[in-house]
MDTraj code that builds the backbone (N, CA, C; nanometers):
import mdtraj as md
import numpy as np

residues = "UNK UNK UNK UNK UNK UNK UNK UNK UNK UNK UNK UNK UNK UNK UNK UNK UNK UNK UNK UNK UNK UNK UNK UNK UNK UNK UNK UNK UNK UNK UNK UNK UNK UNK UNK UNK UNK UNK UNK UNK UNK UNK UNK UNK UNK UNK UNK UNK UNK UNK UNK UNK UNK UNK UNK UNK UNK UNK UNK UNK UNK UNK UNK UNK UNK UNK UNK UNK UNK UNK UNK UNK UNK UNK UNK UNK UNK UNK UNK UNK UNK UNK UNK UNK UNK UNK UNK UNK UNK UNK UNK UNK UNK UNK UNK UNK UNK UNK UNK UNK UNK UNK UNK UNK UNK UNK UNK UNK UNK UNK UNK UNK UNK UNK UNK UNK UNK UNK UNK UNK UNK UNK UNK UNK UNK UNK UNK UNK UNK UNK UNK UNK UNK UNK UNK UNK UNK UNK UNK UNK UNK".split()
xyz = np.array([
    [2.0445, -1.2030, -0.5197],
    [1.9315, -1.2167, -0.6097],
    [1.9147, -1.0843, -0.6838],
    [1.9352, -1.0928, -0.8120],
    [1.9376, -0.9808, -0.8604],
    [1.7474, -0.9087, -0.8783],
    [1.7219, -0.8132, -0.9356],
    [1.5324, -0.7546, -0.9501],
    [1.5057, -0.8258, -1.0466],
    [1.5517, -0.8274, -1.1571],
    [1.4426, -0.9086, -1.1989],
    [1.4050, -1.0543, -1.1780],
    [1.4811, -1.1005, -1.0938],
    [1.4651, -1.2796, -1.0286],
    [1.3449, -1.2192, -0.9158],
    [1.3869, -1.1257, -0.8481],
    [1.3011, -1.0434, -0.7461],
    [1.1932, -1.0695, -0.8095],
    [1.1731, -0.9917, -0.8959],
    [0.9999, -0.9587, -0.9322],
    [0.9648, -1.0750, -1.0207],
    [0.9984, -1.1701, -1.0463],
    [0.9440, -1.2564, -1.1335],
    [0.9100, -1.3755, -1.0156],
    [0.9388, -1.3686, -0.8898],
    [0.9233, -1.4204, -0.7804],
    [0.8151, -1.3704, -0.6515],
    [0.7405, -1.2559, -0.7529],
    [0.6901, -1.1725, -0.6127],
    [0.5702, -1.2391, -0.5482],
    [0.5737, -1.3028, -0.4196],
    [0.4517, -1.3121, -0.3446],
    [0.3896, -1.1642, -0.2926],
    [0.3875, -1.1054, -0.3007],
    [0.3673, -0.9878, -0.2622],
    [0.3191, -0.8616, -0.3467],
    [0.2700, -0.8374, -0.4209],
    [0.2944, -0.7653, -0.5753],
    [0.1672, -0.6493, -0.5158],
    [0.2203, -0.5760, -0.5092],
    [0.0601, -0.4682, -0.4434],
    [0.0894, -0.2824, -0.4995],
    [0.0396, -0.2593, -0.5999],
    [0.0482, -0.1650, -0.6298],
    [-0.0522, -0.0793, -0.6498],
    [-0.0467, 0.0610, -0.5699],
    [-0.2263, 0.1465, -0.5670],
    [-0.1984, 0.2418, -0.6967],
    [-0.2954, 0.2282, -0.7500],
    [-0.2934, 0.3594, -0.8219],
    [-0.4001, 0.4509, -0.8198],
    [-0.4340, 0.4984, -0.7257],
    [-0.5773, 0.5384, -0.7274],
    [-0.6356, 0.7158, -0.8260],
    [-0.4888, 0.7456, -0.8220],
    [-0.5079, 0.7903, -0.9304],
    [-0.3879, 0.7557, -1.0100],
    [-0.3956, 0.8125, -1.1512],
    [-0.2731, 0.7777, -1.2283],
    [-0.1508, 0.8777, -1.2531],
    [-0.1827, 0.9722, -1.1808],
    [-0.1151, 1.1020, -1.2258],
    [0.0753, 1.0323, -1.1122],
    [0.1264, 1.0460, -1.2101],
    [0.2886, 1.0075, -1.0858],
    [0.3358, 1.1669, -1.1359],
    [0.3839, 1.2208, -0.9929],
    [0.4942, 1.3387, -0.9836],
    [0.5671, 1.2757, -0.9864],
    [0.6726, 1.2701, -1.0880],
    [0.8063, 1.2749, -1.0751],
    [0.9263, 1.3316, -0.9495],
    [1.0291, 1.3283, -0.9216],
    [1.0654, 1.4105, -0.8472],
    [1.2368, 1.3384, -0.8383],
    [1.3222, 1.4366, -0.8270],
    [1.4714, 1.3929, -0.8613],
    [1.4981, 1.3859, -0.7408],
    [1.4097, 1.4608, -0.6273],
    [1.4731, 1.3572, -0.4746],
    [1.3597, 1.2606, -0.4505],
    [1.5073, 1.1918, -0.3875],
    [1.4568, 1.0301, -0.3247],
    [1.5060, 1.0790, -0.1740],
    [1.3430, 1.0544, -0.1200],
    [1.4406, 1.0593, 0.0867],
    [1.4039, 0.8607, 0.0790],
    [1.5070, 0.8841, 0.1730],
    [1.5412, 0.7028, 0.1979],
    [1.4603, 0.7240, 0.3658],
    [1.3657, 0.6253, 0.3742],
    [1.3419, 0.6209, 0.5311],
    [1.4223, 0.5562, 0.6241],
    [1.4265, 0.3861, 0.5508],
    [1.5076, 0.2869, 0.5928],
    [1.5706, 0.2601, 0.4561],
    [1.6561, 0.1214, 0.4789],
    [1.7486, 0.0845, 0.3862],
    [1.6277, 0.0153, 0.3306],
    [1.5183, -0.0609, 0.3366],
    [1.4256, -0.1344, 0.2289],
    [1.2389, -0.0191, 0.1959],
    [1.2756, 0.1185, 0.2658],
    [1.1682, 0.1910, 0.2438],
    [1.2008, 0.3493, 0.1569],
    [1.1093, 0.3213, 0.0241],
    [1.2017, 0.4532, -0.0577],
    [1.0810, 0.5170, -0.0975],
    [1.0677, 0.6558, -0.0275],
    [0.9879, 0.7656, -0.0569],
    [1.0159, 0.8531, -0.1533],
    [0.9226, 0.9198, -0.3038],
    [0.9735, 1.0366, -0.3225],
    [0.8120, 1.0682, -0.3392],
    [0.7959, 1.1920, -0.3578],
    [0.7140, 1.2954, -0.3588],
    [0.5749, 1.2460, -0.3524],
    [0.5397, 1.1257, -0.4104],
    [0.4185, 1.1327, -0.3992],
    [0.4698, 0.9691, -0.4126],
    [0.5277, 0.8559, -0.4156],
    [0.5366, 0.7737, -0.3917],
    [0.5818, 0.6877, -0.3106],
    [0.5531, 0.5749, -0.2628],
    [0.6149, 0.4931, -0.1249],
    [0.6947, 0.3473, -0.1850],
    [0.7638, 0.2877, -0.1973],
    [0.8314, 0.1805, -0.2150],
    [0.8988, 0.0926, -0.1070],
    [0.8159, 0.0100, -0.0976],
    [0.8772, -0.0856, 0.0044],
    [0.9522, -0.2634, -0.0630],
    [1.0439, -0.2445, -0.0377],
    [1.1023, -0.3920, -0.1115],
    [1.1237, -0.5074, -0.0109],
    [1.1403, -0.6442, 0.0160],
    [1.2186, -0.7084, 0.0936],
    [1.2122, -0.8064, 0.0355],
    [1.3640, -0.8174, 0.0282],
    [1.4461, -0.9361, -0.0725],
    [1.4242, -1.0698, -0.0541],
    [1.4515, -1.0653, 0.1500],
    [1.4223, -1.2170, 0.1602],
    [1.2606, -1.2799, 0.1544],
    [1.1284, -1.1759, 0.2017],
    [1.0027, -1.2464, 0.1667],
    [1.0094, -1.2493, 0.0382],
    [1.0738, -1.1696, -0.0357],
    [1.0489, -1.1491, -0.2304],
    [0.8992, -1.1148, -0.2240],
    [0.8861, -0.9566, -0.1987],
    [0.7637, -0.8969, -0.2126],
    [0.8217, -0.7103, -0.1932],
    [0.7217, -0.6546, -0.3027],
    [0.7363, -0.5482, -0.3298],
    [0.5996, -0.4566, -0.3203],
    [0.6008, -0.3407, -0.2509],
    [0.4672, -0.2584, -0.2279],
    [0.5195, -0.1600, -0.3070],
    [0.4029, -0.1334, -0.4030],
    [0.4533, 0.0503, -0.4472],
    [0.3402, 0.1547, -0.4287],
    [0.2978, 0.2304, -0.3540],
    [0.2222, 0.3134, -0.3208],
    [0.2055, 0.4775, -0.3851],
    [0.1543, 0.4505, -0.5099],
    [0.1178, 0.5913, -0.6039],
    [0.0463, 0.6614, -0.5712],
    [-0.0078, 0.7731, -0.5080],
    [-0.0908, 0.8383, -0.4888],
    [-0.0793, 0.9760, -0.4616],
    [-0.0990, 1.0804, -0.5041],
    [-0.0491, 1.1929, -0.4624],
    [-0.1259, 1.2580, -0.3372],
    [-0.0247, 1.2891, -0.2817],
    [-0.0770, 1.3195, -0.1040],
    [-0.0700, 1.2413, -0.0065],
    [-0.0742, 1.0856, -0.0289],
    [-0.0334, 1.0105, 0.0649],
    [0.1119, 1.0256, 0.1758],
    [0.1772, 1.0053, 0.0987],
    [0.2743, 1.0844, 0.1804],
    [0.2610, 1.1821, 0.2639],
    [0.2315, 1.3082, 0.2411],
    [0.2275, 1.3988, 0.3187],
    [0.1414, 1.3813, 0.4589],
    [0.0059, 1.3653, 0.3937],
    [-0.1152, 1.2494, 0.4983],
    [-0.0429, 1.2092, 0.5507],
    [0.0570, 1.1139, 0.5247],
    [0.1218, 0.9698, 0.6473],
    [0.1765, 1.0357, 0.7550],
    [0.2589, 1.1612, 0.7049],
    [0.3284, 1.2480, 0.8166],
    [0.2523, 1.3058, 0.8838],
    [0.1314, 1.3616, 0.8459],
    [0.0543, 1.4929, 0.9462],
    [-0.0490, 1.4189, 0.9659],
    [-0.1366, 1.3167, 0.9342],
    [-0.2470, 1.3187, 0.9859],
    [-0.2662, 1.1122, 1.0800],
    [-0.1519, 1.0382, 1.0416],
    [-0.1602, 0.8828, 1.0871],
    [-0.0423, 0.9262, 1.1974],
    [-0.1409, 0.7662, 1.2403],
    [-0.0961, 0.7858, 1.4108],
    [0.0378, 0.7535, 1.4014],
    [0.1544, 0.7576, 1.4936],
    [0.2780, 0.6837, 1.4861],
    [0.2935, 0.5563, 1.4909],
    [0.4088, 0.5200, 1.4514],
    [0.4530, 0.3954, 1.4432],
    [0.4510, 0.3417, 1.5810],
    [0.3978, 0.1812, 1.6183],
    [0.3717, 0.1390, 1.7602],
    [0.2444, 0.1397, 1.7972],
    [0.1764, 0.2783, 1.7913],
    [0.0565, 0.3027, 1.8388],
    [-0.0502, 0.1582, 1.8039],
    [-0.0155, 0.0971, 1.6993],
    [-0.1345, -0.0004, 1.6697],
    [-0.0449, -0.1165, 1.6459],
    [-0.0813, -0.2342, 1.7572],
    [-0.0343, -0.3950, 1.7290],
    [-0.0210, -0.4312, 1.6102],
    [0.0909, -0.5202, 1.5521],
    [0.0985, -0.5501, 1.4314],
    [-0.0567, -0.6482, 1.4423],
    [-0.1166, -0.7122, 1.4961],
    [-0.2216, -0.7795, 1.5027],
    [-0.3536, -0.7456, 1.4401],
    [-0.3349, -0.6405, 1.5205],
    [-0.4931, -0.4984, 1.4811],
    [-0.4316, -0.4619, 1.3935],
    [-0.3542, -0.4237, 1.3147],
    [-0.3026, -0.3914, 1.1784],
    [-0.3523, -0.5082, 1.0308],
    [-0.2994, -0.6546, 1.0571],
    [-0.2988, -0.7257, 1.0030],
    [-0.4529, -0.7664, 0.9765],
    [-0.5174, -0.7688, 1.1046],
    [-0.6848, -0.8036, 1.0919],
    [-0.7651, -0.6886, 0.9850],
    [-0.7251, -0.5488, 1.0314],
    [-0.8008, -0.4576, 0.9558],
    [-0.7356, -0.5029, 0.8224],
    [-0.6389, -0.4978, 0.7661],
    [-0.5612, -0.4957, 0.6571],
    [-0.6598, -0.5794, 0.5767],
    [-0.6777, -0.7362, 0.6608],
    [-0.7499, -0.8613, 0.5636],
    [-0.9174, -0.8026, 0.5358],
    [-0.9314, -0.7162, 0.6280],
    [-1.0887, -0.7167, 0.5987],
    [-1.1254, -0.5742, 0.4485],
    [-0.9690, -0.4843, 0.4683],
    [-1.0002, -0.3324, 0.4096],
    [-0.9659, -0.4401, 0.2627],
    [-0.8628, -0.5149, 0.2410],
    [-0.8271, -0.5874, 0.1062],
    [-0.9302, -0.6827, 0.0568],
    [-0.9995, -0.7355, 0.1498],
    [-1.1223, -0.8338, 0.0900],
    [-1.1720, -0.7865, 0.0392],
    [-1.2481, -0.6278, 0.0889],
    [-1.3457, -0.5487, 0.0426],
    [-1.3055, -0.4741, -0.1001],
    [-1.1917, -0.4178, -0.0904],
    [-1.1149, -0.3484, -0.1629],
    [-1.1192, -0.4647, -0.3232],
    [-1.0783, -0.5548, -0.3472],
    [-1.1002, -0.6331, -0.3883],
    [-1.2407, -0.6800, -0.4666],
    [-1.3030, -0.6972, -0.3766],
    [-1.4686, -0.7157, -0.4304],
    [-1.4589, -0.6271, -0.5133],
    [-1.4588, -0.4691, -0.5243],
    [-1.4757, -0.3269, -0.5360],
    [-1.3921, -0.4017, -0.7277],
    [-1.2863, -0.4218, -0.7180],
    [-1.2210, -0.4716, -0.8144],
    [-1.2902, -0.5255, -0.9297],
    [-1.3097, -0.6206, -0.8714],
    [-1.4512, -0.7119, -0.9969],
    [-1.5838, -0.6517, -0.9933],
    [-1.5880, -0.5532, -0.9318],
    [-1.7294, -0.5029, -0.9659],
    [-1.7009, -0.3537, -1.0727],
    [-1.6549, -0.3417, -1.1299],
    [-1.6336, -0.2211, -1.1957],
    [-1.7669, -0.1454, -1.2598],
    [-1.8670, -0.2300, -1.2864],
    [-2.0271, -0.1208, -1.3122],
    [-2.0551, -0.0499, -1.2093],
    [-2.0272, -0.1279, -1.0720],
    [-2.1089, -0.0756, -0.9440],
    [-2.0091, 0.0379, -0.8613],
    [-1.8470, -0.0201, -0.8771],
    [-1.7267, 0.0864, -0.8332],
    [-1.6867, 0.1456, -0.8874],
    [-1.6341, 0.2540, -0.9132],
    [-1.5355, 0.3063, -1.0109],
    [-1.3941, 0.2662, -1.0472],
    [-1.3804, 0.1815, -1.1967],
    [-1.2778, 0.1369, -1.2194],
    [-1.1258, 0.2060, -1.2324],
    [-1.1553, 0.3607, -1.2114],
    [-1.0523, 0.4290, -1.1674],
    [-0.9561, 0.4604, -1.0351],
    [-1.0779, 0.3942, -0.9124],
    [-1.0125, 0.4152, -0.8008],
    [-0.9923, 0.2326, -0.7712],
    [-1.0536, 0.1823, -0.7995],
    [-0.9919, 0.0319, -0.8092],
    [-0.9824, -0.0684, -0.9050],
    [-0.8849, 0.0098, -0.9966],
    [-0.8036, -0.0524, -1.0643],
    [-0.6936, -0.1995, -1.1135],
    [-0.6441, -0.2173, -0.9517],
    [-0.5767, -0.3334, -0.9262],
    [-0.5836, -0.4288, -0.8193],
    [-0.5961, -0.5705, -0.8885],
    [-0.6472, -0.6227, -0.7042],
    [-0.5240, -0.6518, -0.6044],
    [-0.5307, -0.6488, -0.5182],
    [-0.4346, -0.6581, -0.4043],
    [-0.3915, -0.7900, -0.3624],
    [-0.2986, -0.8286, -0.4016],
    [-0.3040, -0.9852, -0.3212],
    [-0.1909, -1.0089, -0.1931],
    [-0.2884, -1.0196, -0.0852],
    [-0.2546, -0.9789, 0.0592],
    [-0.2701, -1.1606, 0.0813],
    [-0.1863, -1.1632, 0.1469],
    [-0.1691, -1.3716, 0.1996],
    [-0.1158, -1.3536, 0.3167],
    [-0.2383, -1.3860, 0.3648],
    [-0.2998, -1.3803, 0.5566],
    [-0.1523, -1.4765, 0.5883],
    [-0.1311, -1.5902, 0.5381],
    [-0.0087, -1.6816, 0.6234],
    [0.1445, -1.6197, 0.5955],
    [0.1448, -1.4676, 0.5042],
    [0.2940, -1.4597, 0.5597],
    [0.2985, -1.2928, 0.6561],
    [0.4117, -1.3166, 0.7017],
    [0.4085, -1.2288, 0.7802],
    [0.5028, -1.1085, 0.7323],
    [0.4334, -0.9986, 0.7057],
    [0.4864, -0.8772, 0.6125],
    [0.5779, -0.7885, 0.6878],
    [0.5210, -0.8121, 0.8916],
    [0.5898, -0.7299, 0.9109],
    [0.5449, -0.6044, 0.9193],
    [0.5255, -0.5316, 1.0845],
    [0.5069, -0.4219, 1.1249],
    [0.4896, -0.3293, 0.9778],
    [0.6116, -0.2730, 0.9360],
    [0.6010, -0.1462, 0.8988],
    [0.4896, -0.1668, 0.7720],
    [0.4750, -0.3220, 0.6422],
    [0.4508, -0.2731, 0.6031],
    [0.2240, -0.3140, 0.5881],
    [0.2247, -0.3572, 0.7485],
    [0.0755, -0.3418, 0.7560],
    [0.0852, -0.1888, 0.8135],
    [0.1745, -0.1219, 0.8520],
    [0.1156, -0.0325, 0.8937],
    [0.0933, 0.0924, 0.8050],
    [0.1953, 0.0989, 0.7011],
    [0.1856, 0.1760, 0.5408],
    [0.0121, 0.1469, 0.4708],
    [-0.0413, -0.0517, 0.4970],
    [-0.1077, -0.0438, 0.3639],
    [-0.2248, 0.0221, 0.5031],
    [-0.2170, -0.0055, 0.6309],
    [-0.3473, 0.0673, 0.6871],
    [-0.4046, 0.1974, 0.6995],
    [-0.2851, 0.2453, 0.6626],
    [-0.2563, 0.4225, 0.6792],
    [-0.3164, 0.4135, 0.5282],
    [-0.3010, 0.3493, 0.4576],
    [-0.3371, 0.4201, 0.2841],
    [-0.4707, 0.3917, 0.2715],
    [-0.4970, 0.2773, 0.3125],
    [-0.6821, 0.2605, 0.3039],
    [-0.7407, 0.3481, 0.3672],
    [-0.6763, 0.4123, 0.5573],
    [-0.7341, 0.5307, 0.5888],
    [-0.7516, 0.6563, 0.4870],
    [-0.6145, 0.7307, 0.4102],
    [-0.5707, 0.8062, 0.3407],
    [-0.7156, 0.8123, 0.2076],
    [-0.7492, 0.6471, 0.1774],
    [-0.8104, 0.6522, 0.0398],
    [-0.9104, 0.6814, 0.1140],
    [-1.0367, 0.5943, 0.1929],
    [-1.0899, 0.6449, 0.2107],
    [-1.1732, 0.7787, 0.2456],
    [-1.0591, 0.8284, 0.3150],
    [-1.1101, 0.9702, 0.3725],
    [-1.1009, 1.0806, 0.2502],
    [-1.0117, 1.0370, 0.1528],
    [-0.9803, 1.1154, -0.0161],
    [-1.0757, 1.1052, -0.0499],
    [-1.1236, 0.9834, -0.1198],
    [-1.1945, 0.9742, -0.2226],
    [-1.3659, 0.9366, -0.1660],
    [-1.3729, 0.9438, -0.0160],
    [-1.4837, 0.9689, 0.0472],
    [-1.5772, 0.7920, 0.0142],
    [-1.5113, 0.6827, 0.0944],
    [-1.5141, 0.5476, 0.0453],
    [-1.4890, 0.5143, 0.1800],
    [-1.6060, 0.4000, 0.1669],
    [-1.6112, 0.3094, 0.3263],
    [-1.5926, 0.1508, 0.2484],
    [-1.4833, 0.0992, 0.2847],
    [-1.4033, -0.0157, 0.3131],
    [-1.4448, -0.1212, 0.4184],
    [-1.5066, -0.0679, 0.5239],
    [-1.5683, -0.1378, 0.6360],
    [-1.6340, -0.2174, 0.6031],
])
top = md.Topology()
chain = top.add_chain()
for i, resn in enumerate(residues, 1):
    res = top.add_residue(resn, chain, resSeq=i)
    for name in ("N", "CA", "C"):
        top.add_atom(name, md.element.get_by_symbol(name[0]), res)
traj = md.Trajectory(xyz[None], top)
């Protein structure tokens, strides 16, 4: 399946921008073969759900390394539950743009409770709602 059949197929389409500023950066560290980090961005692809995460934010990254818990530490379960409740909210925040700031929620998230994304990448979007919140000083709860 070539990308653009990919993305014209995406159940999955979730991109933060919470701010807009992208560092560039000519290295790419590869984590896994479907997880691609550079400097201030996260990219997660998988061909066979046909869903793509792209995670813009500057500092997230670094955050993910020094300050979120490791990988394991939290059930994909307790991952997936917080995930539906931080995206509902997150969301609302979306269509309310008088009452939120349409700069930090910009795009809505469309998270679908019946597929299964898979450990790593509830555990990326839980780490980033921690990350935003504690940034931009925002309760999600």
């Amino acid at each position: 399946m070539n990308m653009k059949s990919l993305l014209s197929k995406v159940f999955f389409s979730f991109i933060i921008a919470a701010s807009m500023v992208y560092c560039s950066s000519t290295k790419n560290n590869v984590v896994d073969k479907n997880i691609h980090s550079e400097t201030d961005t996260i990219r997660i692809v998988n061909e066979e759900e046909e869903y793509e995460i792209i995670i813009i934010d500057p500092g997230f990254n670094t955050w993910l390394i020094t300050n979120a818990r490791p990988r394991g530490f939290y059930s994909q379960s307790y991952l997936e539950i917080k995930n539906q409740i931080y995206v509902n909210n997150w969301n609302i925040r979306v269509f309310q743009p008088t009452r939120y700031s349409g700069d930090l929620y910009c795009m809505r998230i469309d998270y679908d409770t019946s597929i299964n994304y898979g450990y790593e990448v509830n555990y990326l979007l839980y780490n980033y709602f921690m990350y935003f919140q504690k940034k931009y000083r925002q309760n999600l709860r």
